[in-house]
N, C-alpha and C positions, 0 to 999 in steps of 0.2 A: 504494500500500500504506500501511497506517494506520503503521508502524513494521517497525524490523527485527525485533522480537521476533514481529511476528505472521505472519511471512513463513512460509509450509506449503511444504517443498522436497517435490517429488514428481521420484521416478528412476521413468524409465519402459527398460522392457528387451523390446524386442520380436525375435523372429525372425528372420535374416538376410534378409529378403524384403521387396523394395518393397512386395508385396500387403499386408504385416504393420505397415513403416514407417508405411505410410500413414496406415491408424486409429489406430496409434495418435497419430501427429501432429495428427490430426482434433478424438480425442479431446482432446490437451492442448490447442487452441485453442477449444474447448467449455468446459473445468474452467476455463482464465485470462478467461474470458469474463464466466462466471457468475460468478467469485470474483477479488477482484484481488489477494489475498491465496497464490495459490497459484505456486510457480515451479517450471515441470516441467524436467526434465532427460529428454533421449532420450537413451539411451544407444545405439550399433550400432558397425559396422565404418565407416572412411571411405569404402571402395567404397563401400558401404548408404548413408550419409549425406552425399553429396555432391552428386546434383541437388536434394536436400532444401535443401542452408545453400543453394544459388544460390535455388532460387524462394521461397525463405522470406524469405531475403535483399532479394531485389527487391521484395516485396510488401511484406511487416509491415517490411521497415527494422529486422530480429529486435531486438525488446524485449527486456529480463533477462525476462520472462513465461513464454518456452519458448529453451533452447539447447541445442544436441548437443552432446555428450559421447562422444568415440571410444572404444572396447574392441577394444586389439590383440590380432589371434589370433596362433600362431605361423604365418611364411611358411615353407614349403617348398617343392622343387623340386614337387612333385606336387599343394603348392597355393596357389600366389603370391595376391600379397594380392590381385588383381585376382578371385580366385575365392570371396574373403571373402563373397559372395553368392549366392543361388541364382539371380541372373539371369546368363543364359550359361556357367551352371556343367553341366559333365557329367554324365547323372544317375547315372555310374559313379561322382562324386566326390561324391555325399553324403553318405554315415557317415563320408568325413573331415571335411568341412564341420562336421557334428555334434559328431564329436572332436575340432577345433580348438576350436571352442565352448567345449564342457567343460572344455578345458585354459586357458581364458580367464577360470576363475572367478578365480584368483589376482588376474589385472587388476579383475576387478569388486571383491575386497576390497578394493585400495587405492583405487577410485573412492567406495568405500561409505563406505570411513574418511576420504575428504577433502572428500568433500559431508554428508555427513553428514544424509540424507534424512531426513523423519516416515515415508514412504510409498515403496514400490515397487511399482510393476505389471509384472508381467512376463507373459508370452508360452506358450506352451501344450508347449513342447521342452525346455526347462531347469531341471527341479527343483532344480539345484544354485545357480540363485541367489535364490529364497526359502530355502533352507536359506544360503547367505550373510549374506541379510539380517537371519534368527533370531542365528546368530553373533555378528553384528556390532551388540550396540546392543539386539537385540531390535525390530527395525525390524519391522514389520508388515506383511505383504506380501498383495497380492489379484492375482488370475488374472483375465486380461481374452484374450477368446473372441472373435479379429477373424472367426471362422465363425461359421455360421447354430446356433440351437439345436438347430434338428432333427440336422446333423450330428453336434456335440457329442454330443447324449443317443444317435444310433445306434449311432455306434462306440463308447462307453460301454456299451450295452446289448449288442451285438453279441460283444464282449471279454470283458463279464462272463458273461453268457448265453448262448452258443456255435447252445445247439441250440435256444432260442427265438423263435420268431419278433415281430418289433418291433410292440409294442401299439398301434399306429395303421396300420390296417391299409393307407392309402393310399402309405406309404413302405417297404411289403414290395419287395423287392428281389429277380430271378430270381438263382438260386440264383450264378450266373458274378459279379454285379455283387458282391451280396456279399461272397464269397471275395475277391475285390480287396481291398475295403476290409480285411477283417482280415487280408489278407496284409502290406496295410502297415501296421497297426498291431502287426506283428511282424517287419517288417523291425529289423535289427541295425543300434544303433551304439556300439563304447566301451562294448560290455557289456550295453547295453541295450535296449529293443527301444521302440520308439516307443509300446506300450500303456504299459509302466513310466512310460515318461518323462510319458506324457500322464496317466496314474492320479495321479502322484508330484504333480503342477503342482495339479490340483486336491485333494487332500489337504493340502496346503502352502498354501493359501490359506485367509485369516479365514473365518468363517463363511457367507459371500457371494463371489461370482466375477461379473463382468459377463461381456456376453454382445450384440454388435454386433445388434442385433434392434431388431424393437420387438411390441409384447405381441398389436398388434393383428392378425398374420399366423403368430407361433408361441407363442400363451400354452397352449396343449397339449402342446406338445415341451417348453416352458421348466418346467412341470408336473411332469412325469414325469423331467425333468434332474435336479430339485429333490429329488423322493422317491429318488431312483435316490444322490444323492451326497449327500442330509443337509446340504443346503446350499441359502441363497438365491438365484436367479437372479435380478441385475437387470440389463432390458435398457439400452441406450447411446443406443437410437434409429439412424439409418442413417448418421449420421456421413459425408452427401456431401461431397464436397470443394467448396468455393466454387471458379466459375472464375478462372481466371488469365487477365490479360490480353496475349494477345501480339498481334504486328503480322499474325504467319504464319497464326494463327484466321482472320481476314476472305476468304482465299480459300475456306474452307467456308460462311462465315456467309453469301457472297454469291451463291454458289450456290445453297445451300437458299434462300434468298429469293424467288428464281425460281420456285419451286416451288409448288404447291398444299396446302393444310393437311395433313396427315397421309397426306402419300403417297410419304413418302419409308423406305427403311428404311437404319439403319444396323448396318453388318457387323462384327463386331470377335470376336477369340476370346482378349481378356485381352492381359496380357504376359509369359505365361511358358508359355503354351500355341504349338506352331509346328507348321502345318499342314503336312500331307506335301504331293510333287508332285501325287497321285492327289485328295485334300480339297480342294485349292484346283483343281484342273478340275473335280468335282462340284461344286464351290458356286458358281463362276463359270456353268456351264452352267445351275442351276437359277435362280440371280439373271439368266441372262438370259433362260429359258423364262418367268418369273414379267413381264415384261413392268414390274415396278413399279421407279421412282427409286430409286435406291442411295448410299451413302458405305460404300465396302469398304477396310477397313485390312488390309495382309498385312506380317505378321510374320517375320522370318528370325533366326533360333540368331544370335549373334554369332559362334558360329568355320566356319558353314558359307559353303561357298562360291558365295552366289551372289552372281549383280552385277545381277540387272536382273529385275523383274515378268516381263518378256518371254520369258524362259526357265522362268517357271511357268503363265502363263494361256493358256488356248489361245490355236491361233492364227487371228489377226484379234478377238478379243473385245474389245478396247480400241477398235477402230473400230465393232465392232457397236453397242455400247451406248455412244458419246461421248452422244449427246443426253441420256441417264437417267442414265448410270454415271460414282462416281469413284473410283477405285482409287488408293490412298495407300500409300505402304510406310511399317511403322514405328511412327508416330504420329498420332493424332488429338486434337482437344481434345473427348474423349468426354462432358463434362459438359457443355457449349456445344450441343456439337451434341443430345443429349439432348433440353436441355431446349427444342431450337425447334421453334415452332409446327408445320413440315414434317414432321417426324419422326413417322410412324404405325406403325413398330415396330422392332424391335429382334430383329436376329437373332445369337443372343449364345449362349456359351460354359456360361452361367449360374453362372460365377464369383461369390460372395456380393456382392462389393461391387457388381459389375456391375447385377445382379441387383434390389438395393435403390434404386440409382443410378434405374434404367428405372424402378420402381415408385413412387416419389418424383417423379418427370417426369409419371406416366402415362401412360406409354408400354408398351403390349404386345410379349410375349415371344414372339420364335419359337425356341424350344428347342432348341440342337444340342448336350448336352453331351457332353463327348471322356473324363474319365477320373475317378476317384475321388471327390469328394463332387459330384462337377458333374449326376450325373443324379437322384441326392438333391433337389439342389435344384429341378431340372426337374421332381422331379414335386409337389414342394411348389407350385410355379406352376399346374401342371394343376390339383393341389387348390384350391389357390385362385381358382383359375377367371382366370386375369389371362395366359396364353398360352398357346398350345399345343404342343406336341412336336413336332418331323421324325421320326416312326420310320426304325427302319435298316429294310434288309433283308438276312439274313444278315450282320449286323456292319457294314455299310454304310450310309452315307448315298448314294441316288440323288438325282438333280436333279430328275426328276417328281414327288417329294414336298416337296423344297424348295420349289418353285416353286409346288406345290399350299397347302401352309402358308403362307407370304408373302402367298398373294393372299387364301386366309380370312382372314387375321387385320388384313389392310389395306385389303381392299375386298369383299370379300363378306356379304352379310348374315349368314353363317351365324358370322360374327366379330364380331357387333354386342357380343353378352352380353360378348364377352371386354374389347374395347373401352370398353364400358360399367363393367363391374367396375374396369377399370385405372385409372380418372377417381377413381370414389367410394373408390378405397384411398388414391388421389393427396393427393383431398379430405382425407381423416384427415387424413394426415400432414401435411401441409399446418394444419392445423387445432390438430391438437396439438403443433407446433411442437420449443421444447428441456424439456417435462415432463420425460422419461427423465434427463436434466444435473440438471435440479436435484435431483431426488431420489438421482440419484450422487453428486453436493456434498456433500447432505445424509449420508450412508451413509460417505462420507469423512471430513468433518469428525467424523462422531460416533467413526470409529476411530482417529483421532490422538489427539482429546482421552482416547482409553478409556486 
């Protein structure tokens, strides 16, 4: 840094969610990148921010460039600070989660008044700390959108517009999927309903809001966000994670070695999505009807009780498929294995990050999304032409269409185009690199100095 004087403190406040952590972690290691003048502060709970300081720790040897910053909620019996996050938290316990939040603005005023930030980015749930940051200083605060714009602009549109149908007609929604989403955009918490809260976020922000994208997959949605809220959307770019190096990666990197170029697919549904007993024997039966190479991650609740894969996958599937199939509980290094050579598609949850993660690799999509903006995004991928969907049938996913999707999209000619597409969008991105950074540098700097 050129001096103390020129040092830009940025408070960054994001969501009690690893999914949320992330980007914006991502982000701060993009803005200290491009600028060496800028020193981010994350702000979250210790839960939230404790595998964060270990592998930040290990890797970067944490610089003053980006350091966490804890925000205690209050602990109670109904929600110990171990619940301080939405992973492994009850879905009965989150309009307290929420209301512990809110009652944690107090803590973010004496965080605001002892860093004493240029800038805050905050998170899409808590109107109440841009309205902090206006309080305190007149600090300037911008909303950063770790979802896809399309989401963004639907449930915007959806909330505002009730009985309208959404002006791109390829993300028309049957009438059931819908109702979901604005049910939860009126789920209650602490008075408010998740539209207020998310209406409030973007109101409260300068005249611009980022928005984890990139121009060249939702510059339509990002469009219509734009005209809809009176405000600039500038996208982030995909904000991959760089991998990490551990010892425990090498037993997947050396298995996929073995393998043939793009004939392998890997299985994952996120980490905060947890398959029933019934989803994981359909996806097992269909991954082994599909006849193609696997890496399958299964996930379990943390307070549920199981002890062993053995007790969910059918039985003998572990021996049917030892030559093709690896079934991991837990954890994968999802970015590693992405991006190798092996890897010919991605049977995925279509989680946003996920999502940009595979398309950045180019790697194709076999769509299985389970709940709320996740089939949003699945058909944004259709539109795109970069993977295909598993239809239910009657609410279900079967294993003959698993297995039928897998082998299109990994070895059938009739999967070439999709294939082909997922290369040339790879290419962009690839190509155009950190544009989106700098021109958020730029859009930064200019409202500090404002």
């Amino acid at each position: 840094m050129d001096s103390k004087e020129d040092v830009i403190r940025i408070l960054m406040l994001p969501w009690l969610a690893h999914g949320h952590v992330s980007p914006f972690l991502e982000l701060a290691k993009k803005l200290t990148s491009r600028n060496s003048n800028f020193q981010v502060y994350i702000c979250s709970t210790p839960v939230n921010l404790s595998p964060f300081r270990e592998n930040l720790a290990v890797k970067y040897e944490l610089s003053s460039s980006i350091q966490f910053i804890d925000i205690l909620l209050p602990s109670t019996s109904e929600l110990p600070s171990e619940y301080h996050s939405t992973k492994n938290l009850p879905p009965h316990l989150m309009p307290a989660l929420k209301t512990a939040f809110d009652v944690a603005k107090d803590c973010f005023l004496d965080i605001l008044k002892e860093l004493k930030p240029h800038l805050l980015i905050y998170d899409f749930l808590q109107p109440w700390a841009p309205a902090a940051a206006q309080e305190e200083n007149n600090i300037p605060s911008v909303h950063f959108m770790s979802c896809s714009a399309s989401i963004g602009a639907f449930l915007f549109h959806c909330t505002e517009y009730p009985d309208l149908d959404y002006p791109i007609p390829e993300l028309n929604f049957p009438k059931i999927t819908r109702q979901e989403l604005v049910q939860f955009m009126y789920n209650v918490s602490n008075g408010l309903t998740n539209k207020e809260r998310y209406s409030q976020c973007i109101e409260k922000s300068t005249n611009f809001f980022l928005v984890k994208t990139l121009s060249e997959i939702e510059q339509k949605h990002m469009d219509y966000f734009s005209e809809m809220t009176k405000k600039e959307v500038i996208p982030v770019g995909p904000l991959v994670q760089e991998p990490e190096n551990r010892s425990s990666d090498m037993v997947f990197l050396e298995w996929l070695s073995k393998r043939g170029p793009s004939s392998v697919v890997f299985v994952s549904f996120g980490t905060e999505y947890f398959l029933s007993k019934e989803e994981i024997e359909v996806i097992a039966s269909g991954l082994e009807l599909s006849m193609v190479s696997f890496i399958w991650v299964v996930r379990f609740h943390g307070r549920e009780n199981v002890t062993s894969l053995l007790e969910v996958l059918p039985e003998g599937f572990q021996k049917r498929v030892a030559e093709r199939g690896m079934v991991v509980e837990g954890w994968a290094p999802q970015v590693k294995i992405l991006s190798h050579p092996s890897i010919g598609g991605f049977v995925s949850h279509c989680g946003w990050s996920s999502t940009l993660e595979s398309l950045a690799f180019g790697v194709p999509i076999i769509a299985m999304p389970m709940h709320l903006d996740q089939p949003l995004t699945s058909r944004l991928v259709a539109e795109l032409g970069v993977g295909i969907e598993v239809r239910r049938e009657n609410g279900k996913f079967r294993e003959e269409e698993i297995a039928r999707v897998i082998k299109q999209v990994v070895l059938q000619e009739e999967g070439k185009e999709v294939r082909k597409k997922v290369r040339e969008l790879s290419n962009k991105i690839k190509e155009k690199g950190d544009q989106e950074i700098d021109h958020v540098v730029e859009k930064l700097l200019q409202l500090v100095k404002e």
